[in-house]
TIMI-2910 file (N, C-alpha, C, CB; in pm, 1 decimal, decimal comma, always signed):
<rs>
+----------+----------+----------+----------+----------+----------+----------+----------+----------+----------+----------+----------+------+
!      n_x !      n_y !      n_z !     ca_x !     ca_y !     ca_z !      c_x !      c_y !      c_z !     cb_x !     cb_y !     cb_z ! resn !
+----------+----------+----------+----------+----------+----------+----------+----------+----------+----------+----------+----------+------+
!    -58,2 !   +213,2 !   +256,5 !    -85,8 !    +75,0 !   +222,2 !   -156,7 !    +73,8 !    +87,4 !   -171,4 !     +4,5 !   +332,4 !  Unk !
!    -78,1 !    -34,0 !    +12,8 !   -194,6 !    -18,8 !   -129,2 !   -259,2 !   -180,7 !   -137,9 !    -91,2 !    +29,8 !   -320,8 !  Unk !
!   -353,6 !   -167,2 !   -236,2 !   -387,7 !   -327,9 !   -245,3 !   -305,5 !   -392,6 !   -308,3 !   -507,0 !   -367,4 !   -306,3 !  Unk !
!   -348,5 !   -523,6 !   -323,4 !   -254,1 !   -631,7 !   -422,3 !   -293,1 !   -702,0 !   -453,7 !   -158,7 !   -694,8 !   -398,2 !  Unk !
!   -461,1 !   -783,8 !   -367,9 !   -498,4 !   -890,3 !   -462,8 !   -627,3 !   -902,2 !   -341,4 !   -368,1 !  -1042,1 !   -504,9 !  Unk !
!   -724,1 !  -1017,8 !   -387,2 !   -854,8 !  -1091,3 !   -308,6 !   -823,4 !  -1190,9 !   -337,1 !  -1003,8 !  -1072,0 !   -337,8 !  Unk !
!   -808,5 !  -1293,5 !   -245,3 !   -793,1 !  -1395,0 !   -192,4 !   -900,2 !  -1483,8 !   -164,7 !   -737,4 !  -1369,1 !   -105,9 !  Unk !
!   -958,9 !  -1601,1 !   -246,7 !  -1105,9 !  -1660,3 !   -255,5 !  -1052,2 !  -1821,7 !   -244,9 !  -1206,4 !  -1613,0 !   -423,0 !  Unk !
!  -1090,1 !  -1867,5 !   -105,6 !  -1075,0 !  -2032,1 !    -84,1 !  -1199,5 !  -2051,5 !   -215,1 !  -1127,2 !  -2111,1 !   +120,2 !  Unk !
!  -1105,6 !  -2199,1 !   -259,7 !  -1222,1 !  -2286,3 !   -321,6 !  -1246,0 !  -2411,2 !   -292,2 !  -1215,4 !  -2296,8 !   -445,3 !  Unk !
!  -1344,8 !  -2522,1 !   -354,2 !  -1338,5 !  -2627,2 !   -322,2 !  -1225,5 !  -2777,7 !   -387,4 !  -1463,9 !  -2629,1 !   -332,5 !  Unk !
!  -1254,7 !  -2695,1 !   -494,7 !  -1147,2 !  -2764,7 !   -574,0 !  -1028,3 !  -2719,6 !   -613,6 !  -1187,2 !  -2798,6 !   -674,0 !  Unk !
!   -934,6 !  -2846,5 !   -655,7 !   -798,4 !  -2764,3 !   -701,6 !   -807,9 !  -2729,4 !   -839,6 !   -659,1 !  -2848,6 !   -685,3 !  Unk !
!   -751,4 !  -2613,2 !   -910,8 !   -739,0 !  -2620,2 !  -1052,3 !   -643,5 !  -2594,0 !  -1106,0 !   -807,2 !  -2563,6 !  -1109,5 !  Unk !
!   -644,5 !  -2634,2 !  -1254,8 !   -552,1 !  -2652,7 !  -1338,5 !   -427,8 !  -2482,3 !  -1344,6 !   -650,7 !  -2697,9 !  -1487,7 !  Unk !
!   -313,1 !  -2581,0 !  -1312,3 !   -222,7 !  -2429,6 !  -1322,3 !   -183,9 !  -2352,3 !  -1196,1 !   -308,3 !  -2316,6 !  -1402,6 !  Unk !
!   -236,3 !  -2452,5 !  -1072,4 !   -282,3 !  -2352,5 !   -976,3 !    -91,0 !  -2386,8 !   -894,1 !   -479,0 !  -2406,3 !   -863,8 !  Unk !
!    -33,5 !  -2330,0 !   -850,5 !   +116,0 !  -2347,6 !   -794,1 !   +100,7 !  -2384,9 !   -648,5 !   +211,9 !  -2205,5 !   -806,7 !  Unk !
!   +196,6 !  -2472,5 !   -622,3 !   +198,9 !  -2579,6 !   -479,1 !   +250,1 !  -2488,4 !   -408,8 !   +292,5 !  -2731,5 !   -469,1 !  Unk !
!   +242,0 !  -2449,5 !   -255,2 !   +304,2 !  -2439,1 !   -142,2 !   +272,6 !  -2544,8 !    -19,4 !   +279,7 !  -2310,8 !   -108,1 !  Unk !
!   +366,2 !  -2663,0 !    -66,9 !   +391,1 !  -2757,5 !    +73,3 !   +404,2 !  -2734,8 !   +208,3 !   +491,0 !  -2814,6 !    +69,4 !  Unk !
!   +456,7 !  -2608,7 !   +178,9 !   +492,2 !  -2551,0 !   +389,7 !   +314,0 !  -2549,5 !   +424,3 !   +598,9 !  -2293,0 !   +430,6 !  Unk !
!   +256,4 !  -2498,2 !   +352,6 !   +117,2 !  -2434,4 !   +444,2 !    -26,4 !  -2535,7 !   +330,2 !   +104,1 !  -2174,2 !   +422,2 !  Unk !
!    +74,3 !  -2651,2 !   +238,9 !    -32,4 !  -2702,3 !   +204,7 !   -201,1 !  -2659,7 !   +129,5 !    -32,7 !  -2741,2 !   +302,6 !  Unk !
!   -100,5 !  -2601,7 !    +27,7 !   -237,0 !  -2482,2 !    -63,4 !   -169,6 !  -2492,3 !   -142,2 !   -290,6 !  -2310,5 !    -33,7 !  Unk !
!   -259,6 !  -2472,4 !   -244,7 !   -255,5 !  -2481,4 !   -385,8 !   -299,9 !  -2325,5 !   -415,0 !   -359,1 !  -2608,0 !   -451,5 !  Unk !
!   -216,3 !  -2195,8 !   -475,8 !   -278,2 !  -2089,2 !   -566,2 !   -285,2 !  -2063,0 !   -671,2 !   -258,2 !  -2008,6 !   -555,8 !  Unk !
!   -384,8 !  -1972,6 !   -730,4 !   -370,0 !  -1945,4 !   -861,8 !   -272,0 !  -1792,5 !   -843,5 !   -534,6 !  -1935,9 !   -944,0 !  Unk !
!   -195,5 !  -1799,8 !  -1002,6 !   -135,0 !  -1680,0 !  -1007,9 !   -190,8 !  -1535,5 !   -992,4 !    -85,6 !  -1686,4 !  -1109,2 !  Unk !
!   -208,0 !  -1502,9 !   -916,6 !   -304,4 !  -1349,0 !   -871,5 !   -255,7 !  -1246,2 !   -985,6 !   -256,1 !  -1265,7 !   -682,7 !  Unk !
!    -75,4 !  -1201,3 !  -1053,2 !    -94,8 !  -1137,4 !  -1116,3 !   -104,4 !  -1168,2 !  -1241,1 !    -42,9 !  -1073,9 !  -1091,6 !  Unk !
!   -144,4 !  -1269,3 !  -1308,3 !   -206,0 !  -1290,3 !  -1441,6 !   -373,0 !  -1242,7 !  -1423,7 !   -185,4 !  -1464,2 !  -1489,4 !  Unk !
!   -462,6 !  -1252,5 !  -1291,0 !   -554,2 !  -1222,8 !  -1372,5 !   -570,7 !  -1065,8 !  -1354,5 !   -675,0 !  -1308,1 !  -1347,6 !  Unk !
!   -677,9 !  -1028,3 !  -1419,3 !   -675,8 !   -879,2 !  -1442,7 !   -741,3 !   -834,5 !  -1321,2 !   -750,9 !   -826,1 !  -1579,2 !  Unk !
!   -790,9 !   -901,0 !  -1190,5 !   -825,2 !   -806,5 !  -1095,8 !   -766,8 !   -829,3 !   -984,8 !   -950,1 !   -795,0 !  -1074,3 !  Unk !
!   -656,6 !   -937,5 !  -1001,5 !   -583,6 !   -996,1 !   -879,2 !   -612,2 !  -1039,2 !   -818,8 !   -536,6 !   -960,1 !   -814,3 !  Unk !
!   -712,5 !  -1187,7 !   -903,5 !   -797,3 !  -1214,1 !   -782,3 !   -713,0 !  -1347,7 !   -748,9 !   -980,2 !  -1232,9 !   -810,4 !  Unk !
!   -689,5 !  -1415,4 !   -653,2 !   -618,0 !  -1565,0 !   -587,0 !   -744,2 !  -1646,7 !   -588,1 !   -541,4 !  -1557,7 !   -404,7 !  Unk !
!   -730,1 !  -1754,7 !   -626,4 !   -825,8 !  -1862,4 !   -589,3 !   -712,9 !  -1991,2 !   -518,0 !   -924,3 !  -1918,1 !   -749,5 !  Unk !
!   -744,7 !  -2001,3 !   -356,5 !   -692,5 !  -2068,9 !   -296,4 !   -763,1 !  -2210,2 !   -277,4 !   -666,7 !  -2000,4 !   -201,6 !  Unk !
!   -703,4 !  -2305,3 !   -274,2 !   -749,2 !  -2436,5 !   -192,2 !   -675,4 !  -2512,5 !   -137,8 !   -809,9 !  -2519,8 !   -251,9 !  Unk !
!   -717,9 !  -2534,0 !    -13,0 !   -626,8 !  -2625,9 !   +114,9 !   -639,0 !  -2735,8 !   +122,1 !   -646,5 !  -2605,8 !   +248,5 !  Unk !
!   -530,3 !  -2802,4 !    +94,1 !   -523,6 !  -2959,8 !   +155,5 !   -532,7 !  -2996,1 !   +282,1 !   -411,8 !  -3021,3 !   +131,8 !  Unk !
!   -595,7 !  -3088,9 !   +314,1 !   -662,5 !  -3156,6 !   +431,2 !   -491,8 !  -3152,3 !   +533,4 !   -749,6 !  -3353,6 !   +376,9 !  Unk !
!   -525,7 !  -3092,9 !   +650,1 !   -429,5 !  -3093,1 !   +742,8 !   -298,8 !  -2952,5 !   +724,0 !   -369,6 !  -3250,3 !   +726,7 !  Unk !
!   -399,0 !  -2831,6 !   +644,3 !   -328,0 !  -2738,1 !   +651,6 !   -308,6 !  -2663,0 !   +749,6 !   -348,4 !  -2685,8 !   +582,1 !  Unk !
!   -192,8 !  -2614,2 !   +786,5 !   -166,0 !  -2552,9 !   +934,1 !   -244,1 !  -2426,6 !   +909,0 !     +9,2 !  -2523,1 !   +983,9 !  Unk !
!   -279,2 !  -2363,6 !   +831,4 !   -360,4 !  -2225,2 !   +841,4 !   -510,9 !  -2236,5 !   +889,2 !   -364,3 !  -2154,4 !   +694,6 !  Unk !
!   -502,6 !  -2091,6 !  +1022,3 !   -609,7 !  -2064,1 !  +1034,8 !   -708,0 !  -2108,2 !   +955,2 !   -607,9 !  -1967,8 !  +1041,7 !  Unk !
!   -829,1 !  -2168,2 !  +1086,7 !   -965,8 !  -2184,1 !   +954,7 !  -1045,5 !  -2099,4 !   +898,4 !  -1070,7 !  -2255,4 !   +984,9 !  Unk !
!  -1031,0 !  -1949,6 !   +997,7 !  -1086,7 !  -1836,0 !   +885,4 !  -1024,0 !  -1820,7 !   +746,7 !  -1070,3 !  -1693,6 !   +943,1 !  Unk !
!   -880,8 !  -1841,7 !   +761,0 !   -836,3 !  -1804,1 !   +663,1 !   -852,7 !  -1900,2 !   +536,9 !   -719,7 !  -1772,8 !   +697,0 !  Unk !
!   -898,6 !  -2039,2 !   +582,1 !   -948,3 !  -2115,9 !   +485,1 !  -1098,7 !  -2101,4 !   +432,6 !   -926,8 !  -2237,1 !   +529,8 !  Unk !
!  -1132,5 !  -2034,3 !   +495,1 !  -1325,5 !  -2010,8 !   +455,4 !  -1352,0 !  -1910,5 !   +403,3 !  -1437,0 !  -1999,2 !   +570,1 !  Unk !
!  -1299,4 !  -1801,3 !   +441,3 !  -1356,4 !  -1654,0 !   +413,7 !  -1235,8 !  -1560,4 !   +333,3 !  -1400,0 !  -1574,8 !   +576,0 !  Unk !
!  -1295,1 !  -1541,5 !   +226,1 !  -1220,1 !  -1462,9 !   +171,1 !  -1124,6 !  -1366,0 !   +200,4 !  -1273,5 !  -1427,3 !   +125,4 !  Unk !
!  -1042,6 !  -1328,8 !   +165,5 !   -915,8 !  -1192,4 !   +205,6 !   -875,4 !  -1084,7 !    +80,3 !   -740,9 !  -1275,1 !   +248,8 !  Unk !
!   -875,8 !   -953,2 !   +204,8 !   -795,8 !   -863,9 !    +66,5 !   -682,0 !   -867,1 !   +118,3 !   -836,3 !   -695,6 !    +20,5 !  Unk !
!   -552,6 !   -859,6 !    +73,0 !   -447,6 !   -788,4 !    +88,0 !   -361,0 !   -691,5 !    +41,7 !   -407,1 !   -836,2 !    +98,2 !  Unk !
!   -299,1 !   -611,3 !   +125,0 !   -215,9 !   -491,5 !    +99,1 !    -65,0 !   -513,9 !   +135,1 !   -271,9 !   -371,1 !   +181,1 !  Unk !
!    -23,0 !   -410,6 !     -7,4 !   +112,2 !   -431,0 !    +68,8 !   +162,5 !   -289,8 !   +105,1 !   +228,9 !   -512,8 !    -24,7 !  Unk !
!   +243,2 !   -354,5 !   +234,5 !   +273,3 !   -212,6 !   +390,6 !   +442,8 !   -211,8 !   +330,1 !   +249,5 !   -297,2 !   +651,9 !  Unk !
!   +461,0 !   -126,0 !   +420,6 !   +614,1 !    -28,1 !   +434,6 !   +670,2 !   -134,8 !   +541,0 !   +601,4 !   +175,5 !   +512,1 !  Unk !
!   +603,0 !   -173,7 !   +638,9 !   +625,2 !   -204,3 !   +754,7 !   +531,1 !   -300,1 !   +832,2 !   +637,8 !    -96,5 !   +807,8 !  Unk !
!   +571,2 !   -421,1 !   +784,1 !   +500,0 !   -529,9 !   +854,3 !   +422,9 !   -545,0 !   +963,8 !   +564,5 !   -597,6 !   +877,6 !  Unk !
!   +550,6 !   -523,5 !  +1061,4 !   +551,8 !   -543,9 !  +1216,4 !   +446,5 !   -378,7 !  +1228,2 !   +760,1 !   -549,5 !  +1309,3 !  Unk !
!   +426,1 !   -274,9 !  +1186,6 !   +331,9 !   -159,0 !  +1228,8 !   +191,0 !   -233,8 !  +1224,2 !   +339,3 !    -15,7 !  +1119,1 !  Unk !
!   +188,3 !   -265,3 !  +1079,3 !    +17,0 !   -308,9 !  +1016,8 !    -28,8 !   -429,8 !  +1119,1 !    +14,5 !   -387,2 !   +816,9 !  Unk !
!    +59,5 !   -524,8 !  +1189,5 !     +0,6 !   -613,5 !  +1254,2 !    -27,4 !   -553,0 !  +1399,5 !    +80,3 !   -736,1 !  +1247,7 !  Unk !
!    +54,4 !   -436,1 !  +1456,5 !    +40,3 !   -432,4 !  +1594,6 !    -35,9 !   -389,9 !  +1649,7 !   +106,5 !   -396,5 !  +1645,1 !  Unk !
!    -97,5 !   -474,3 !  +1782,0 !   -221,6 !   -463,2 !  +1848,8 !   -331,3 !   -519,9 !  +1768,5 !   -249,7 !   -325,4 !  +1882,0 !  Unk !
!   -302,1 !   -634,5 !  +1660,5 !   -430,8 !   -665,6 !  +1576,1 !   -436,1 !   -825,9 !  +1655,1 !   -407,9 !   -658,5 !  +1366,2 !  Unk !
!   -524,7 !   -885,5 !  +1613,5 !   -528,8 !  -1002,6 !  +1627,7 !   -483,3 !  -1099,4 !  +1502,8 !   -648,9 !  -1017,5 !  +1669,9 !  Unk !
!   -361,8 !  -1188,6 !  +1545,9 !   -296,7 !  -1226,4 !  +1477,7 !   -385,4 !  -1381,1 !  +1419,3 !   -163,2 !  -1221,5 !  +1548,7 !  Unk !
!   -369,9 !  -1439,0 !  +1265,8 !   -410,6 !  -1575,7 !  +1227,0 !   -278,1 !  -1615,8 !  +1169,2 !   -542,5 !  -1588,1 !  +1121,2 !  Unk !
!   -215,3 !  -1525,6 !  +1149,6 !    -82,0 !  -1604,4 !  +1102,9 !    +59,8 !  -1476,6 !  +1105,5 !   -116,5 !  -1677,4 !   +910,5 !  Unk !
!   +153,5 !  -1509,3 !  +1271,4 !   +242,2 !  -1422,3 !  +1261,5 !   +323,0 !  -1382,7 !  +1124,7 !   +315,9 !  -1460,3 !  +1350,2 !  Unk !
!   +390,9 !  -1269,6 !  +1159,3 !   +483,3 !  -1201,3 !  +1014,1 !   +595,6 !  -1347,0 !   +984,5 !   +610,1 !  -1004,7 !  +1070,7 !  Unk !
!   +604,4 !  -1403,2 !   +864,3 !   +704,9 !  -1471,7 !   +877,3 !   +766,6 !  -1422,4 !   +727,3 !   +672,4 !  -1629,7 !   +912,3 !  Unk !
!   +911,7 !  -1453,3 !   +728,9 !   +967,6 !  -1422,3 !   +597,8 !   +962,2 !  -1545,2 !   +527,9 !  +1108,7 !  -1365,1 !   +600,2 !  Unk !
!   +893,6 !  -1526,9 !   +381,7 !   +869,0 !  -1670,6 !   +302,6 !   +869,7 !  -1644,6 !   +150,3 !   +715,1 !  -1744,2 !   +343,1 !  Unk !
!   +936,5 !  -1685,0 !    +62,0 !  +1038,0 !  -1690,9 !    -44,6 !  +1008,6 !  -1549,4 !   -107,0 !  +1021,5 !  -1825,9 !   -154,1 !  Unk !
!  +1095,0 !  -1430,7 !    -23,7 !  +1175,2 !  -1330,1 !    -84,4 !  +1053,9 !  -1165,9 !    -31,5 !  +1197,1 !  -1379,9 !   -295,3 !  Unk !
!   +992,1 !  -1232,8 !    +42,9 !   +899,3 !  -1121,7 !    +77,4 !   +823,1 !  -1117,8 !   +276,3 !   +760,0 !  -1152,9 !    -57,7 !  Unk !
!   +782,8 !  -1100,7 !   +333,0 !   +728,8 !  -1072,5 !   +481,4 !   +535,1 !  -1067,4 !   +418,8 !   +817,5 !   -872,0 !   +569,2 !  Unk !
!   +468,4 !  -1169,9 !   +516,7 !   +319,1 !  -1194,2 !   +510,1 !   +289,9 !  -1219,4 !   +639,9 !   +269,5 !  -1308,4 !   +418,4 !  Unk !
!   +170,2 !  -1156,6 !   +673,4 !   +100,3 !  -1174,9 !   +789,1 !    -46,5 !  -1175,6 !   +798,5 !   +140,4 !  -1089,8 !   +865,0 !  Unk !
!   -110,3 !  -1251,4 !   +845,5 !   -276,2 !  -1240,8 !   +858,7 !   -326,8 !  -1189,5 !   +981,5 !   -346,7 !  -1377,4 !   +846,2 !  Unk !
!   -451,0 !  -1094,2 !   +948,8 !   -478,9 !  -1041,5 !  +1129,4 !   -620,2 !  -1069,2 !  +1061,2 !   -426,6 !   -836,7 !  +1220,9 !  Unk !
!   -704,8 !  -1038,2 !  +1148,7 !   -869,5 !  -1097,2 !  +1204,4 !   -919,7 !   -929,4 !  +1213,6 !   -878,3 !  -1214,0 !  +1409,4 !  Unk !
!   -966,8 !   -897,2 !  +1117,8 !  -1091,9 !   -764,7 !  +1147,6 !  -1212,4 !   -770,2 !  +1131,3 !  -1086,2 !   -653,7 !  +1076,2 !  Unk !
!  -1301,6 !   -825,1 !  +1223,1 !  -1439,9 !   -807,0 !  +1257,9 !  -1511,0 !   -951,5 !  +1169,7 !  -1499,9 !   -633,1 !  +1201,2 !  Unk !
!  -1423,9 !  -1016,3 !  +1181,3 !  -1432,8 !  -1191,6 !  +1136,3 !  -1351,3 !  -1182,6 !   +983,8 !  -1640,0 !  -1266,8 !  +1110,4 !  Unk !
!  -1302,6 !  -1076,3 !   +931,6 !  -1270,3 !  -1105,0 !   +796,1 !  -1090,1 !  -1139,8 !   +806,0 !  -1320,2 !   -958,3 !   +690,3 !  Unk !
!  -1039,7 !  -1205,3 !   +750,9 !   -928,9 !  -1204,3 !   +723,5 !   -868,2 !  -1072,0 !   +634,7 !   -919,3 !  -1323,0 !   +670,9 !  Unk !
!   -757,7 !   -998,8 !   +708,2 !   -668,9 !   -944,0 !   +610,8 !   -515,8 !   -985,5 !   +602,4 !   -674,9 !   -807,8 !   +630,4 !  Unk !
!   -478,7 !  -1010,7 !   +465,9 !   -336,9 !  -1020,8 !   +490,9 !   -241,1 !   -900,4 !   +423,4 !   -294,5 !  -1161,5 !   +436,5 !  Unk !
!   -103,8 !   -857,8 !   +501,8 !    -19,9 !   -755,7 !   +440,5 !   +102,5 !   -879,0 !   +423,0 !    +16,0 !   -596,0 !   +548,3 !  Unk !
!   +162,8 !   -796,6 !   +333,3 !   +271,9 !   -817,0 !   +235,8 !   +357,0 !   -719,6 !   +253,0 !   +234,6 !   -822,1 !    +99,1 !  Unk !
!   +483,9 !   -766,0 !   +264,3 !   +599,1 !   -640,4 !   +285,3 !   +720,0 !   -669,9 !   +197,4 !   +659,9 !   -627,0 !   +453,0 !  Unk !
!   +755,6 !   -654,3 !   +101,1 !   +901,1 !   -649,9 !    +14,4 !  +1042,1 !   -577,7 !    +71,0 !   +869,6 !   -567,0 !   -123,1 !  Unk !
+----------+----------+----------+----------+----------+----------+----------+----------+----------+----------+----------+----------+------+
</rs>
């Protein structure tokens, strides 16, 4: 597994930041900045977990989706979503999410 980015809810939206309507968030481009960092913010009535709206995330990307999630506690099953596999699991209150190409 390698990394890929930190993942930081904010309060506000900002300039530049790209729409996803399915899950109702607004991100910033993770690989423009130089440490990969995401600055997320959720619109009111987003279907995502509320950890995953509060508390920061690292994510990695796996070989194998369905391995990295099993037996974890799931916040958001593996789903395939424009051209890649993401999943969120719950370790010891923190959000992690993997990424699979």
């Amino acid at each position: 597994m390698d990394y890929d980015h930190f993942g930081v809810p904010v309060k506000k939206r900002e300039e530049g930041m790209i729409h996803f309507p399915e899950f109702k968030v607004w991100c910033t481009d993770y690989e423009k900045d130089p440490y990969r960092i995401e600055r997320i913010f959720f619109e009111e009535g987003t279907p995502l977990h509320p950890l995953i709206q509060s508390v920061p995330h690292v994510c990695f990307k796996v070989k194998e989706i369905k391995e990295a999630v099993y037996n974890k506690k799931l916040l958001l099953k593996p789903i395939f979503y424009q051209g890649y596999w993401m999943a969120f699991i719950e370790e010891k209150g923190i959000p992690i999410e993997f990424i699979q190409q």
